[in-house]
N, C-alpha and C positions, 0 to 999 in steps of 0.2 A: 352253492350252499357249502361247500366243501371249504372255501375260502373264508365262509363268513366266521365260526366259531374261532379261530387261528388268527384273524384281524383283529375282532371283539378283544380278546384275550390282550394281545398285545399293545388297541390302545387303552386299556386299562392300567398295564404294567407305565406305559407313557404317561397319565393324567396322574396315575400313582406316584412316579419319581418327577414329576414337574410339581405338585403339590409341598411334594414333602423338601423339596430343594428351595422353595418358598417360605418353609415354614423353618425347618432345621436347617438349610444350606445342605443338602444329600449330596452335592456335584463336589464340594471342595473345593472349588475353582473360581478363581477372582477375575471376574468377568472387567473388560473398561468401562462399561458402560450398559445402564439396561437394552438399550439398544442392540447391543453385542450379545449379551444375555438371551433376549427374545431369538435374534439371527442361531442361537448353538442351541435353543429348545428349536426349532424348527429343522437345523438342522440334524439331531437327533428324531425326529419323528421322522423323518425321511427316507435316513437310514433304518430303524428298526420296519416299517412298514415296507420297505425294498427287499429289505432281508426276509421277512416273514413271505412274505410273495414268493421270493425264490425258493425257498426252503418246502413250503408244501407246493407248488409245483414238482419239485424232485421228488417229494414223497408221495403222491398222487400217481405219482407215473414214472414209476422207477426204470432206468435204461436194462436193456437185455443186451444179451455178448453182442449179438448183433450190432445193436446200434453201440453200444461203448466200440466197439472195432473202428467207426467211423469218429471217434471222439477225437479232435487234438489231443494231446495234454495237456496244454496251457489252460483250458476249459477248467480244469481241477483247481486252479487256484483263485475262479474266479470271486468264490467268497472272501477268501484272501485278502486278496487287490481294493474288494469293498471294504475291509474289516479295517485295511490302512490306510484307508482316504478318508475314512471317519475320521480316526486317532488323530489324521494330521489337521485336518480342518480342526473339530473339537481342539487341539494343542495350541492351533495358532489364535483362534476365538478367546482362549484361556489366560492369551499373551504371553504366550512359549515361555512356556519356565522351565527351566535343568528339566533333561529326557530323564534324569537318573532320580527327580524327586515325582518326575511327571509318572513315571512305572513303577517306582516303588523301588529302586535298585541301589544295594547297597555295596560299597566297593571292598566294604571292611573285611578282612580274610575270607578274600575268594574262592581260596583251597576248600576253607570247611563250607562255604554254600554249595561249591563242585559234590563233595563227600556226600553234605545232607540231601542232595538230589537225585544223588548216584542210589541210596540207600533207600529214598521212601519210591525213587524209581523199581528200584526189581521189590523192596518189600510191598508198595503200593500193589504191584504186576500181581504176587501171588497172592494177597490180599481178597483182589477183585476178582479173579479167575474162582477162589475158594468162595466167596460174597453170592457170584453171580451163578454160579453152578446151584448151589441151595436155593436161593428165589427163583431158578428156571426148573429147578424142580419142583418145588411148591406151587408154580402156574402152571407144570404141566399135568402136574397132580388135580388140579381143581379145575382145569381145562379152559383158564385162560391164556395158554402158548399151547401151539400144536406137537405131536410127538415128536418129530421129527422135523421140521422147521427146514425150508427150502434154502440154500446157500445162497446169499445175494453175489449178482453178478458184480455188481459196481466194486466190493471186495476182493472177487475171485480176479479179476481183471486187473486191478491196483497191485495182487502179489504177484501177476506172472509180468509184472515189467521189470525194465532190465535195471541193473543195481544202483545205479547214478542216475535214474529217476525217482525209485523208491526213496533213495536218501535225500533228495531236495524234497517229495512229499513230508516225509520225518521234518527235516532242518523248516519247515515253511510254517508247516501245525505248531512245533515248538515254541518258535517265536511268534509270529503270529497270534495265536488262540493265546496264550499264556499273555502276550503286551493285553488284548483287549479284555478278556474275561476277566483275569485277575488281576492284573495293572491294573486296570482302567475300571472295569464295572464291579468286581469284588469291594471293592473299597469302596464303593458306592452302595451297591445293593444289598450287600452282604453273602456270605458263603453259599447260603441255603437255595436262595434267590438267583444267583449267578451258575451254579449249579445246575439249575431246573433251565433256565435260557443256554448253557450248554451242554446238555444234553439232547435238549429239542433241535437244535442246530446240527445237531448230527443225525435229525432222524431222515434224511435225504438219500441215505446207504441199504435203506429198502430193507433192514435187519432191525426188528422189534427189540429180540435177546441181545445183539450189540450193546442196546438204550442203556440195559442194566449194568451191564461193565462200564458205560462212557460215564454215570451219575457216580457211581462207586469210583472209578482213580481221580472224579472232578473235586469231589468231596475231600479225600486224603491230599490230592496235591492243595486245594482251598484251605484243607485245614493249615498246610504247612505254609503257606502265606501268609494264612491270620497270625501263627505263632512269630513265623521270622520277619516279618515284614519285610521281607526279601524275594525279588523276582525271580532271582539266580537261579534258584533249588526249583523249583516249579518248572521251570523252562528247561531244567534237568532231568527231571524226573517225569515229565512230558515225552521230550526226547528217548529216554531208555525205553518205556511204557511201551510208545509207537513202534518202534525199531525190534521191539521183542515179539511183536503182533505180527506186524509186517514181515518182518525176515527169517521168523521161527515158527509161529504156532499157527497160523494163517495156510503159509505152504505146508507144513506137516499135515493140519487136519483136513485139507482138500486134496491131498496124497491119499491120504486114510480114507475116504469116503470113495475115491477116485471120481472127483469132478477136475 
């Protein structure tokens, strides 16, 4: 039963953007052939219905120190790995056209997409932190979040590895998450919508209160995609975001609590 509301949901989002790619062309993508067509709707259900399986499995039964102690690493990127076999199937079905109109990336002064990323990265960071703190106190206030909220292992676990792990976690989410969400499904689904599927995709880390931070910088970085139609900054401001979680505020407040 656990399965069925989280399946429902998803193929609805599926019969949703197959309709609408029938009616308006939603996908943007000039298929060779219906034939081909049909093969990348199938292949898209495939995938979302893979992914949703995985995702409330992790969240169903979230790892404790224990069992993460016995985790590879490589395990962590396994969404990853799926997120990029879509893209490339999806790309080549599409009959690969420039990676740089396929993501949305523009080469035109690189500096200021570096700048605008660097910025809505740390102004994003205290944005969300000030965002997420007021609506986590407004649910605790009306007691849908508990007072005190248990530390997710699967987090605690992720900061205490050693530093050239941490930083391919960073470098992986960045491009990764950033090519498919907003590359790829932003511009299809729109900000709102792409938004709400990555936020769910993160609910696997066993932390409710995470959710509200992960929707709040999805939103601001989404926003700055819509504005620049530029991958760069996203992927920037993704980068700084994680990297200040990870290496700063993560280990600080599991110091502070002493877990």
């Amino acid at each position: 039963m656990s399965y069925v509301l989280p399946l429902i949901f998803v193929a609805i989002v599926y019969a949703t953007m197959i309709i609408l790619n029938e009616r308006i062309g939603l996908f943007r993508d000039n298929f060779a052939s219906p034939g081909v067509k049909v093969l990348a709707y199938i292949w898209l259900g495939l995938f979302l219905f893979l992914v949703t399986l995985l995702i409330v499995a992790s969240a169903l039964a979230p790892p404790s120190a224990k069992d993460l102690a016995r985790v590879p690493f490589y395990s962590l990127f396994t969404l990853h790995v799926i997120l990029i076999a879509f893209l490339a199937g999806w790309w080549l079905m599409a009959g690969r056209p420039p990676l740089v109109q396929f993501f949305n990336i523009q080469r035109e002064r690189p500096g200021e997409a570096v700048l605008t990323g660097l910025a809505v990265g740390v102004g994003g960071w205290i944005a969300t932190i000030a965002i997420a703190l007021l609506i986590a106190f407004i649910l605790q206030a009306t007691g849908v979040l508990p007072k005190n909220p248990q530390p997710s292992a699967t987090i605690a676990w992720m900061a205490s590895l050693p530093l050239w792990k941490k930083i391919l976690i960073v470098f992986s989410a960045m491009t990764v998450e950033e090519a498919f969400f907003r590359g790829w499904l932003q511009k299809r689904i729109g900000l709102v919508a792409s938004t709400l599927l990555f936020a769910l995709a993160h609910s696997g880390l066993g932390q409710p209160f995470l959710l509200i931070g992960v929707a709040i910088i999805s939103l601001i970085i989404g926003y700055t995609f819509y504005r620049t139609k530029n991958l760069i900054p996203g992927i920037i401001a993704h980068g700084v975001f994680d990297a200040v979680q990870l290496f700063v505020v993560i280990p600080i407040a599991f110091k502070a609590i002493g877990a």
